[in-house]
Every structure is written in C-alpha cells, then in structure tokens.
C-alpha positions as CSV (number, residue, x, y, z in Angstrom):
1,X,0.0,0.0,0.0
2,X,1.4,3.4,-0.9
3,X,2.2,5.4,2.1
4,X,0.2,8.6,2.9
5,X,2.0,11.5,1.7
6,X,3.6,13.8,4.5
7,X,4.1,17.4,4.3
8,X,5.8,20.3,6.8
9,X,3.9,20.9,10.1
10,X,1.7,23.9,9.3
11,X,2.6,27.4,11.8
12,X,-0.8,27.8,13.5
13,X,0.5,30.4,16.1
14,X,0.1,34.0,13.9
15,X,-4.2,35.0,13.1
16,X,-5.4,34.3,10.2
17,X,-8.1,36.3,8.2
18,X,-9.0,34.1,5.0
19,X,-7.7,30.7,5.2
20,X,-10.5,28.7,3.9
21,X,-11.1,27.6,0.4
22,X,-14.0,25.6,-0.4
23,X,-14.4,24.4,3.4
24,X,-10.3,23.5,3.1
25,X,-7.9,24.9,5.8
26,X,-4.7,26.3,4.2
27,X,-2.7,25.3,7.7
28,X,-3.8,21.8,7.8
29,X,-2.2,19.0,6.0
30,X,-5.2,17.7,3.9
31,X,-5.5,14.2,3.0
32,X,-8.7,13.6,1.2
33,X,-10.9,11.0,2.7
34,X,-13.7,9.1,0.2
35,X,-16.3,8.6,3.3
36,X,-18.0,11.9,3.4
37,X,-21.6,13.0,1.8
38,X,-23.4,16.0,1.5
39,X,-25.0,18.2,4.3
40,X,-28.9,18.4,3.9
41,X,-29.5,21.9,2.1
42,X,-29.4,24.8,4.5
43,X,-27.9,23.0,7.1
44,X,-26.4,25.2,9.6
45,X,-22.9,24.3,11.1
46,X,-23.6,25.2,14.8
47,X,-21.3,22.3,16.5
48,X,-17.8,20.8,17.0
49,X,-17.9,17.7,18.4
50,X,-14.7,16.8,19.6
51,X,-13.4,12.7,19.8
52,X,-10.3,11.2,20.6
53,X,-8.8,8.1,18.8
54,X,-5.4,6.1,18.4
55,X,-5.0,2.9,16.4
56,X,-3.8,0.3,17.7
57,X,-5.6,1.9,21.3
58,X,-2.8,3.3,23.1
59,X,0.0,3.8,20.0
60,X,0.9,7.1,18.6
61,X,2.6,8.4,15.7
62,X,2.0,5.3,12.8
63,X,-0.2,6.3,9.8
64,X,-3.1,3.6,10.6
65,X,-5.7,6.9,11.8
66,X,-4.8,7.9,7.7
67,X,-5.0,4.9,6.5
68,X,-8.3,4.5,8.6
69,X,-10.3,7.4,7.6
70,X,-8.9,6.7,3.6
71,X,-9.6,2.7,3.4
72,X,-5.9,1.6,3.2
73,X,-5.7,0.4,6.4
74,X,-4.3,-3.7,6.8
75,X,-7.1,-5.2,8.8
76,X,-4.4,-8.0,9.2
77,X,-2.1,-5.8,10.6
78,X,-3.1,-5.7,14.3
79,X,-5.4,-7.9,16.4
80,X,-7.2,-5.1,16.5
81,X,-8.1,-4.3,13.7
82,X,-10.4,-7.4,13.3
83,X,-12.6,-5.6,15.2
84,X,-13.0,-2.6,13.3
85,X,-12.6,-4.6,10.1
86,X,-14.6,-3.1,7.0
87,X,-15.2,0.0,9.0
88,X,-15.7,3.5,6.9
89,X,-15.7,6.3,8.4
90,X,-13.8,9.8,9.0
91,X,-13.8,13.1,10.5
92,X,-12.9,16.8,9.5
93,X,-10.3,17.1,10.9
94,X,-7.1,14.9,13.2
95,X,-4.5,16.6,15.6
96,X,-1.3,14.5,16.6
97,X,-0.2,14.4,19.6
98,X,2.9,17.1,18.5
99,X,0.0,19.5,17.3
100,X,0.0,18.8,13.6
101,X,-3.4,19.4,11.7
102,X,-4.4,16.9,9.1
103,X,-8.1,17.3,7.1
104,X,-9.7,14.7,5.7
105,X,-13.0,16.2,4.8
106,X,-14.3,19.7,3.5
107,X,-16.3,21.3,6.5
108,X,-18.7,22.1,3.7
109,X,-19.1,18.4,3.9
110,X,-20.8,15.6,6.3
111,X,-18.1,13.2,7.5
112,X,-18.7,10.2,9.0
113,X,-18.0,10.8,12.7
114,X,-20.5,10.8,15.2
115,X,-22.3,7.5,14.0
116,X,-26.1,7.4,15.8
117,X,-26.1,11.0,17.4
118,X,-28.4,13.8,18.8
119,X,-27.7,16.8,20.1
120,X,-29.8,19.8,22.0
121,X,-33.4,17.7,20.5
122,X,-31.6,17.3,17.1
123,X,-30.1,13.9,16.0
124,X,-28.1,13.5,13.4
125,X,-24.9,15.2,14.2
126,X,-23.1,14.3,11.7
127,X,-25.3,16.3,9.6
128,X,-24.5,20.1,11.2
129,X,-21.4,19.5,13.1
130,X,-17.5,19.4,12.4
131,X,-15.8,16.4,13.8
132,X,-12.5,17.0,15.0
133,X,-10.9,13.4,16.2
134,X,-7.4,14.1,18.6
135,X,-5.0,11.5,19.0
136,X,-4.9,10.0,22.3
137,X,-6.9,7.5,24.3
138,X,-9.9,7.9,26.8
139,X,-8.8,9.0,30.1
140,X,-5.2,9.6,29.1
141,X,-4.1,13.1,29.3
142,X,-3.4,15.0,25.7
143,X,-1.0,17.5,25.1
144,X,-0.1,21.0,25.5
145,X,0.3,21.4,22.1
146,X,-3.0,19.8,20.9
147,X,-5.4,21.9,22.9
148,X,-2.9,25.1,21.3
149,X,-3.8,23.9,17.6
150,X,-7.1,22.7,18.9
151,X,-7.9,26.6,20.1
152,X,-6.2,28.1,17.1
153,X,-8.4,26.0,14.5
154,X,-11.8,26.4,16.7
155,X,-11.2,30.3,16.4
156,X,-10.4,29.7,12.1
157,X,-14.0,27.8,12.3
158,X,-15.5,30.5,13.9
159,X,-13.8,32.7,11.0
160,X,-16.3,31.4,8.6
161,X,-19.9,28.8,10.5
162,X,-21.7,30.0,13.5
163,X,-20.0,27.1,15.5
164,X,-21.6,28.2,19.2
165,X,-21.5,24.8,21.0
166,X,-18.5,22.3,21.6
167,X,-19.5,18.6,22.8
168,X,-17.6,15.4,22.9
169,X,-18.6,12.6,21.3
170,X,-19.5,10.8,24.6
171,X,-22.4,14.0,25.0
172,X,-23.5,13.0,21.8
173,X,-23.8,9.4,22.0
174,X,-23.9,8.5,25.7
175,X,-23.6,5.3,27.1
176,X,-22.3,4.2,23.2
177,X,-19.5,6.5,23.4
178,X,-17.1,8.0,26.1
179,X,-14.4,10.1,24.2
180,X,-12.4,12.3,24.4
181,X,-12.8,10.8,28.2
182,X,-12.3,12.4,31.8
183,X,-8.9,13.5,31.2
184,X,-9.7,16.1,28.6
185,X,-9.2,19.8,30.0
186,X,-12.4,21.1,29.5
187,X,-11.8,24.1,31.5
188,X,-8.1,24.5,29.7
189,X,-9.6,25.0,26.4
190,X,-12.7,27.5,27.4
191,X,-9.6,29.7,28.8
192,X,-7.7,29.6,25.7
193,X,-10.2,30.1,23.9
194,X,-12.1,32.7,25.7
195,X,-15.1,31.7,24.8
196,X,-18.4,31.7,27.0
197,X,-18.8,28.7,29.3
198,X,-22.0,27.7,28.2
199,X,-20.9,27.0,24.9
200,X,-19.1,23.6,26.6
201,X,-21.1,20.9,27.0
202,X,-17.8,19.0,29.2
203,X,-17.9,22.0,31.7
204,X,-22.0,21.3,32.3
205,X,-22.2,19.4,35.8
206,X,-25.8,18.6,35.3
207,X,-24.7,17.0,31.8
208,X,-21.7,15.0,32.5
209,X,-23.4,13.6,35.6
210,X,-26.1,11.9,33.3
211,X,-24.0,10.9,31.1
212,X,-21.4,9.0,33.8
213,X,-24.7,7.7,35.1
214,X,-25.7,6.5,31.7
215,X,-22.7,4.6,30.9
216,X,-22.4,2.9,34.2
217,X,-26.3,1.6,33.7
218,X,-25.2,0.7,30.2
C-alpha cells in the first residue's frame, strides 16, 4: 500500500483572516478521505464535536488513523483491527499528539463521525457538526500542544460557520461513546479560547453527571 504523503507541520501560532477555500484549511495537512456526503440543504454548522482516537488503542505516531479514515488500512495488521474490520468512516479534521493538523473532509461536507447522534433535541450530528478526532486514548491526558492547535483551529472555524456549542462525542452518544474521556481539559480550552462557558457541554455538571450515570447503567 502506498504510504500517505507527508508534508511540513503547518505554523498555526500568527491570526489568520482568509484561510479557507471551499471548506479547506490552508494550515492543515489535507489528506482527502472518500467517506464523506453532502450536508442536507441549509444545514447550519452550529457544532464541534470533539473525539479522541489512536490505532492500535494506546500507539501514537503510525499512519493507521490515515489509512483508517482513507480505506488503506491492513485489517491483518493488528489484532485489533479485526474488530473494526470493513469499517468507513472519517472526520474533518485529526490533531497529533505534537500538534499537527491533518483534514480529511471539506467542512462544507458531512463526515462520517458521530455515527447514531443527537444533540440539544436534534439527532443527526453528523449532519450540522464538524468532527474533530485528537489522538490520544480515553482517560489519558493529551498535550499541551494539541489543545494550542485545537484553540487556534476552533477560532479559524469560527472565522467562517456560527459554530456556538462544543461537545464530545460521549455528550453525543452516551452510554455508546465515552471520548475524548475524563482527562480532557475542558476548563483548559474554554480559557484559551475565551469563549463563554455555556458553549461547553464538558464544563456542564448537570450534563456530565447523566452521562457517567448512563454509561455505568449501560
């Protein structure tokens, strides 16, 4: 299999003021993904919906999430993998665990993400959010530098869709999902990004007590 190509790590630390071209971020590496569809028409983009993932669980750095989210991935290449085997799927956008950006799907486009979803009395997610997957594994800490691009791409977002709630996939899909997990810094990345708490479904009490309630009935 031909080996995803790789490209310089992108300087996300100046303000941008047009970086988008046909829902493509210039400081991302992009590496187009064949699982996405179209939004339904006059869908607004209102959410990010924020996941975490590592293949094998618990590994960082290898190519499998790209070869994942772009159907070269050896299924035979990992125990693991057996149990995703066959699996399509993909998100907007990836973050390393060093801070480097890869896209895999326009935001103007509906990628494969949140699976069965609903949100605020509207299901569907994937149909009106942006999924943003980091690398790293449920209840393990992420890094410095990932919330930094994470904050600088959220504010790029904001640049161009009226993006006014942030969720993790586990708000989403309770008791079916639990990324990005307890050890994401909710409160971290409302202060970088300065934006109002309410717009953070991880820093509702009332909210992540139903869902840790949910998942341990489930």
């Amino acid at each position: 299999m031909p080996t995803p190509t790789r490209t310089d790590v992108p300087d996300l630390t100046e303000n941008h003021t047009d970086d988008w071209q046909d829902g493509w971020y210039a400081h991302a590496r992009h590496v187009p993904s064949p699982n996405f569809g179209s939004r339904p028409e006059g869908a607004a983009i209102t959410l990010a919906v924020i996941h975490s993932i590592s293949l094998p669980p618990g590994i960082y750095g290898g190519d499998e999430i790209e070869r994942l989210f772009t159907n070269q991935l050896d299924w035979s290449a990992h125990p693991y993998f057996e149990q995703i085997r066959g699996a399509e799927v993909s998100a907007h956008f990836v973050v390393r665990r060093d801070g480097e950006l890869l896209q895999f799907v326009s935001v103007n486009d509906r990628a494969w993400h949140a699976g069965r979803s609903s949100w605020q009395g509207r299901d569907n997610c994937n149909d009106y959010s942006v999924g943003i997957e980091l690398e790293g594994l449920e209840d393990t800490s992420f890094e410095a530098a990932q919330y930094e691009t994470l904050k600088t791409l959220l504010d790029a977002l904001a640049q161009r869709w009226p993006i006014d709630q942030i969720a993790g996939h586990a708000h989403i899909a309770p008791g079916r999902k639990r990324d990005p997990g307890s050890a994401f810094d909710w409160a971290h990345l409302q202060a970088l990004t300065g934006r109002p708490a309410t717009q953070f479904a991880g820093l509702d009490k009332a909210l992540d007590a139903m869902h840790s309630d949910t998942d341990q009935r489930a």
